[in-house]
Each structure stands twice: as structure tokens, then as C-alpha cells.
C-alpha distance (Angstrom), angle and dihedral (degrees) to the residues before:
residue distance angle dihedral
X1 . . .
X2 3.82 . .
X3 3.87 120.8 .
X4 3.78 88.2 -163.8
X5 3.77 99.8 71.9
X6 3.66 108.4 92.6
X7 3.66 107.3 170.9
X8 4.09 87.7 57.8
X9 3.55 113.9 82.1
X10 3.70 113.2 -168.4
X11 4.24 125.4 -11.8
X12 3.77 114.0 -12.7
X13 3.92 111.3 -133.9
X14 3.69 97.7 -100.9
X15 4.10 84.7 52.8
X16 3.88 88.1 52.1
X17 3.29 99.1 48.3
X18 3.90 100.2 42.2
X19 3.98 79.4 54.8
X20 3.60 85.2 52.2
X21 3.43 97.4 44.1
X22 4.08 94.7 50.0
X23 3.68 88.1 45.0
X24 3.92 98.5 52.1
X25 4.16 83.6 46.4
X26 3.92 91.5 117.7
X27 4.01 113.3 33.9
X28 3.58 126.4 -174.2
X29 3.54 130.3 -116.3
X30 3.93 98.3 -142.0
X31 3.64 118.7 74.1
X32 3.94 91.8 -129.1
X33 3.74 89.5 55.5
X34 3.63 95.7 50.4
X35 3.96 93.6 42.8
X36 4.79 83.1 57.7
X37 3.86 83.7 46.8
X38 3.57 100.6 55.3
X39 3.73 96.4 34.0
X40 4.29 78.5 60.4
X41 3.39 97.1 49.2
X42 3.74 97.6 49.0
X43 3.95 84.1 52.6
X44 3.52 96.0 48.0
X45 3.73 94.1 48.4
X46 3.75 96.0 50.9
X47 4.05 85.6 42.7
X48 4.25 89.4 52.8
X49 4.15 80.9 38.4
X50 3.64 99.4 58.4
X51 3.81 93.9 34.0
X52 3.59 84.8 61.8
X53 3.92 95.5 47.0
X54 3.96 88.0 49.4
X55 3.84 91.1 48.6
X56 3.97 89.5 50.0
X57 4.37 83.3 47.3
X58 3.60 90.5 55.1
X59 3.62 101.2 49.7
X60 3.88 88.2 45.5
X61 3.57 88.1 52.1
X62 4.22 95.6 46.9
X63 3.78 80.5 58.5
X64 3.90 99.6 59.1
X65 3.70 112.8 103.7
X66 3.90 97.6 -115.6
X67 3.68 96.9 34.3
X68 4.22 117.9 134.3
């Protein structure tokens, strides 16, 4: 991921769905299996998603005149 992107807040699409991708790498042959694995990777994308977004914050906030 790219610090020099300022107009993107967060993970780009192709980011998100190479996450995806990796994380759907090994799927499950029962239906119950596959339900668990896509209730993780939703989590885990929103987790990488907003870690992003707060990353992006912080900078934007070392940048503020007045900032520690």
C-alpha cells in the first residue's frame, strides 16, 4: 500500500480484493465451513480497511499545525 495517494482513504479495490483473494485461497467443501470463512474474511477486510483509514487519520493529523 502506497502512502502517496492522498485522495484514497483506506484500501483501494484492487488492495481489497487481492486481500480477498489470498484470504479465500483454501475454501471448504461443506457449506458450514464456507459460511465461518466468509464471515472471517469480511472481518478481516473491514479490520485491514479501517486500519488503513486510521493510518491515513494519523498522518493528516501529524500535519496539523499544533499537532504533538
Amino acid at each position: 500500500m502506497s502512502d502517496d495517494r492522498p485522495h484514497v482513504l483506506g484500501l483501494t479495490r484492487r488492495e481489497l480484493e487481492r486481500e480477498c483473494a489470498w484470504l479465500m485461497r483454501r475454501v471448504p467443501a461443506d457449506p458450514e465451513g464456507l459460511a465461518k470463512l466468509i464471515t472471517q474474511v469480511i472481518v478481516t477486510l473491514i479490520d485491514k480497511n479501517n486500519a488503513a483509514i486510521a493510518k491515513h487519520q494519523a498522518r493528516d493529523d501529524d500535519a496539523k499545525p499544533g499537532a504533538p
